[in-house]
N, C-alpha and C positions, 0 to 999 in steps of 0.2 A: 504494500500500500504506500503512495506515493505521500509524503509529508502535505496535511491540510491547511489552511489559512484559518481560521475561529478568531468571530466575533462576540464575544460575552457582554451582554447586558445585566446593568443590575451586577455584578460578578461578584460581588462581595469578599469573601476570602479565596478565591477563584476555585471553588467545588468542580466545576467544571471540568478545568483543569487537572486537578488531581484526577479524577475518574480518568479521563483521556491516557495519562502518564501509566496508571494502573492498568491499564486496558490494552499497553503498548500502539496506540493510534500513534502516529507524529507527528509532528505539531508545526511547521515551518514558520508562524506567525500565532501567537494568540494576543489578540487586542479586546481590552478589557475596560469597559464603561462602571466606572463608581465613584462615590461622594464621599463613603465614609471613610474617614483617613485611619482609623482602626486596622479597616478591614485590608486596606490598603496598602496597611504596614505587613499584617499577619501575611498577604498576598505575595508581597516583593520578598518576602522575609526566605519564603518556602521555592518563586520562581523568578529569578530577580532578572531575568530575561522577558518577560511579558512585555506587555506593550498598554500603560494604562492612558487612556482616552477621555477621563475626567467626564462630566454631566453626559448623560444619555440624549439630553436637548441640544448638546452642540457636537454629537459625532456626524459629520459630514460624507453622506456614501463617494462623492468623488474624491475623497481622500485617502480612501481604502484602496487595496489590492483585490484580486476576486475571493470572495467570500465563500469557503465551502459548507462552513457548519455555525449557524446560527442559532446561540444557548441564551436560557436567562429566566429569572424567576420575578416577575412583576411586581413591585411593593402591593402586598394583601390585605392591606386592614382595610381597606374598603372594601373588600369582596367576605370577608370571613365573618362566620355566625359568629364566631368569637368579639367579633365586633359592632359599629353600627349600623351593619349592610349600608351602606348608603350608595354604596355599586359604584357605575361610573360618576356618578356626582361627585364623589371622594377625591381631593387632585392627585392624592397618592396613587389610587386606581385610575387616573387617566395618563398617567406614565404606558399603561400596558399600549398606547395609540404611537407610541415612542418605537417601541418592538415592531409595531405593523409596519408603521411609516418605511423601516431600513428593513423592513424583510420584504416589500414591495420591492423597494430601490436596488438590491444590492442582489434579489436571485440566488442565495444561495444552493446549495444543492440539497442539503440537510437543514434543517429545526426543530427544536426542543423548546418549549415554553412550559412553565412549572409557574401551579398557583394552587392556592387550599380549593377544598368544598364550598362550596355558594350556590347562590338562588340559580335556579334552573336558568333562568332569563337572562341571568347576568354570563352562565356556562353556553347558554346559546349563541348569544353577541359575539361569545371568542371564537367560538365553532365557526360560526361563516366566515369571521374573518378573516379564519386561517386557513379555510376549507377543510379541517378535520376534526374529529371528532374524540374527546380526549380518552384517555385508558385509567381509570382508578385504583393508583398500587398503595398498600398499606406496605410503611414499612417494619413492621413487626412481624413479615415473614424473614425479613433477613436482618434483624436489629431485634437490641431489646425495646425499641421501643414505638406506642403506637400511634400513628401519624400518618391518617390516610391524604394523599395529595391529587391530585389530576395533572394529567402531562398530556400535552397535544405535540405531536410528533409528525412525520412524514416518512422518518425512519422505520420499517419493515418492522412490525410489533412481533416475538417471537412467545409470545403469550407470560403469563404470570411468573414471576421467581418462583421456586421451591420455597414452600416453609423450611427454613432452618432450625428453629425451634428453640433460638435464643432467650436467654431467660436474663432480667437484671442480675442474678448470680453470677452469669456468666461474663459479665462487665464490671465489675469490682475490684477496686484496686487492692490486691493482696496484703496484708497488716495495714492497710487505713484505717487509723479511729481518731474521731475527730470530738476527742476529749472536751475541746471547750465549746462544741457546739453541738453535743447530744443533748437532747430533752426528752422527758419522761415522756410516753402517751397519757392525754388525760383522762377525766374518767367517762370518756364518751369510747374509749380505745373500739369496743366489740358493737357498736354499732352502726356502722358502716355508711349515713347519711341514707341519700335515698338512691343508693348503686346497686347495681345485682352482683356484686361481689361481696355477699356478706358470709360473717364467721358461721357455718352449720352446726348449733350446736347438737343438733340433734343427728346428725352422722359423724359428729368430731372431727369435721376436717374444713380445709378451704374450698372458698365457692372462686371462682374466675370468670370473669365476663368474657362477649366472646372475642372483645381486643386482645382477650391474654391480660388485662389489667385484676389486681388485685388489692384494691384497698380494704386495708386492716383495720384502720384506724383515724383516728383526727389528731393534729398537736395544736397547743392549745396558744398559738402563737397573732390569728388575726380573725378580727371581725368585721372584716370587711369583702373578702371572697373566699365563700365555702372552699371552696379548690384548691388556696393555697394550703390547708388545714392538714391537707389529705396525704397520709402516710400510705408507701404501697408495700408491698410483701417482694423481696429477692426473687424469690421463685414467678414473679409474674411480669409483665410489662410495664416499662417505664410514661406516662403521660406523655404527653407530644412535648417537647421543650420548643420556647416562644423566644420571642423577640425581647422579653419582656423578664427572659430568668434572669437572676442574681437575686440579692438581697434572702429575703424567703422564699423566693417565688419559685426557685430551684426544685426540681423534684424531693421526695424525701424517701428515704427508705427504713424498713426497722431493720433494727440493731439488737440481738443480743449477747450475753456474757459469752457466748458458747459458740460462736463460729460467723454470722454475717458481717460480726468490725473486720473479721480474718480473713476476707474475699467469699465465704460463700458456706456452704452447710459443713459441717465435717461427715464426712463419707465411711461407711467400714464396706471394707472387699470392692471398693472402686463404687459401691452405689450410693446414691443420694436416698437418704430416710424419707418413708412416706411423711408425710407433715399431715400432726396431730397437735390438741391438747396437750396429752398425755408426757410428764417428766417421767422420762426411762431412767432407772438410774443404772450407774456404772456406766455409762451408754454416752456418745457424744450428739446424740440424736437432736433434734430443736425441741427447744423447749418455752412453753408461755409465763412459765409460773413466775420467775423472776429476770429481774437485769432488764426491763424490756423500754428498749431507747430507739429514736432514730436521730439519725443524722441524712443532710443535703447531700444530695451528690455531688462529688467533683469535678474538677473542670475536662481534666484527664476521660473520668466515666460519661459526660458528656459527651464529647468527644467518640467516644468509641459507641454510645446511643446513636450517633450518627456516625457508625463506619467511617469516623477520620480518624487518622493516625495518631498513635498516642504523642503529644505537646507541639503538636502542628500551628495552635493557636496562640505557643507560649512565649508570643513574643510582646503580650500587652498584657493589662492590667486583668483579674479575674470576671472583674464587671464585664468589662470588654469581652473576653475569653465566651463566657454564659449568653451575652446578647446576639453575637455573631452565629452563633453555634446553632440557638435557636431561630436565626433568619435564613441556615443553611441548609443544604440539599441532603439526603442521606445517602454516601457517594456509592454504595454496593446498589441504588433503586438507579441511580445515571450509569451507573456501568452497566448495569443487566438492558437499559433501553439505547445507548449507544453502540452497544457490543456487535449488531448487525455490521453496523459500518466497517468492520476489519475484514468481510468476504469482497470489500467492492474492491 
């Protein structure tokens, strides 16, 4: 495959990019349109050969070479439930007429456009005007965490990733404990808000929704979005990380004396203990009875929530590290949808 030319819109810490690098594509040119100088740094920090293009409003298609693969994930808060839908009225959401504009002009040969779930109406408008129609991958088949997105593509769709069957245990950083910021569950711990992931007591074990999410519990930390509250179980799926992590807002996980500060369950003969009630004793089994903490995730576990490379972000502040992370692509969902492009 002969080296491509890529234009990245929106490129943030250049997701993109990395995918393509992991994918072995070649890259002969990547130019990359962004504002936040965060992300900018983290970007140069990792490909310091890129080519950054500054505001999305003043990249000029006669100023480019020929474009072969046109990527980019449109600023969301106007289009996500999570927000005020306000759709295209939002001006952050009329950036997405920015991506039309240079993929009119510029013909590339490939595109990828990445945006969350939204109103059906608002998913129509982008459908015509890209003439395709977009594919819904969650990626908590191949992550621990769950984050369903919409991608509109032109790239040969080779159907759904494999479940991998990742678990937050399986993205924890080994002897992490974050001594001065565990806090007890309070005494709402066992009843689970209004989620279908509640504790059975009546079968003694966990329930799991069907994201794979498993909230356990509440911390008793704000009253102002239930969400933040929300403790989840190692053995289950991580929340979607936002734009908006840091501070609390971080996902949370429980902690206890007996093996999750330690990277994950303690195992006899290589298997992982059914999860119960039940204190086994003499046993390294999990247990509810006592020690029971959580602590935020890290920036690292973050990180690998979205299949990026362990300290790929660690060239800025953790604030910075958590917001970026949560505005970024999960790079194993862009490699599994670029991945055609290496037959052409």
């Amino acid at each position: 495959m002969k080296p491509i030319n890529v234009l990245s819109l929106f490129d943030g810490m250049s997701c993109g990019q990395l995918a393509l690098d992991q994918l072995g594509i070649p890259v002969a040119n990547y130019y990359a349109s962004e504002i936040d100088k965060f992300a900018i740094k983290v970007a140069k920090a990792n490909y310091p050969n890129m080519i950054h293009l500054g505001d999305v409003r003043d990249v000029m298609p006669n100023s480019l070479p020929k474009i072969d693969l046109l990527i980019g994930g449109s600023p969301c808060q106007g289009f996500s439930f999570a927000g005020k839908n306000l759709n295209f009225d939002d001006p952050r959401s009329k950036l997405f007429f920015e991506y039309v504009r240079l993929l009119k002009a510029l013909k590339p040969k490939y595109f990828l456009l990445e945006n969350v779930k939204m109103k059906k109406e608002s998913e129509q408008i982008i459908s015509d005007m890209l003439g395709v129609e977009p594919v819904q991958i969650n990626s908590n088949l191949v992550s621990a965490q769950n984050r369903k997105r919409l991608y509109w593509t032109n790239i040969p769709f080779a159907g759904m990733p494999e479940d991998r069957g990742v678990k937050l245990s399986d993205v924890l950083e080994y002897g992490f404990v974050d001594r001065d910021k565990s806090h007890c569950i309070d005494a709402n711990y066992w009843k689970g808000g209004n989620l279908k992931t509640y504790f059975d007591k009546s079968r003694r074990q966990l329930v799991f929704s069907d994201d794979g999410l498993c909230h356990v519990g509440d911390a008793d930390i704000s009253d102002k979005h239930e969400w933040i509250n929300r403790v989840y179980h190692p053995e289950g799926k991580a929340p979607t990380l936002t734009a908006s992590t840091g501070g609390h807002t971080q996902p949370k996980i429980l902690q206890t004396g007996r093996g999750y500060n330690k990277g994950g369950l303690k195992a006899q003969d290589g298997k992982t203990p059914t999860l119960s009630t039940s204190s086994w004793e003499h046993n390294n089994h999990l247990t509810f009875d006592e020690g029971i903490t959580w602590r935020k995730l890290t920036p690292v576990e973050c990180e690998r929530l979205q299949t990026v490379p362990d300290n790929y972000t660690a060239h800025v502040s953790n604030t910075q590290r958590y917001k970026m992370l949560g505005n970024g692509w999960t790079i194993e969902v862009i490699k599994h949808l670029l991945a055609p492009m290496k037959g052409e």
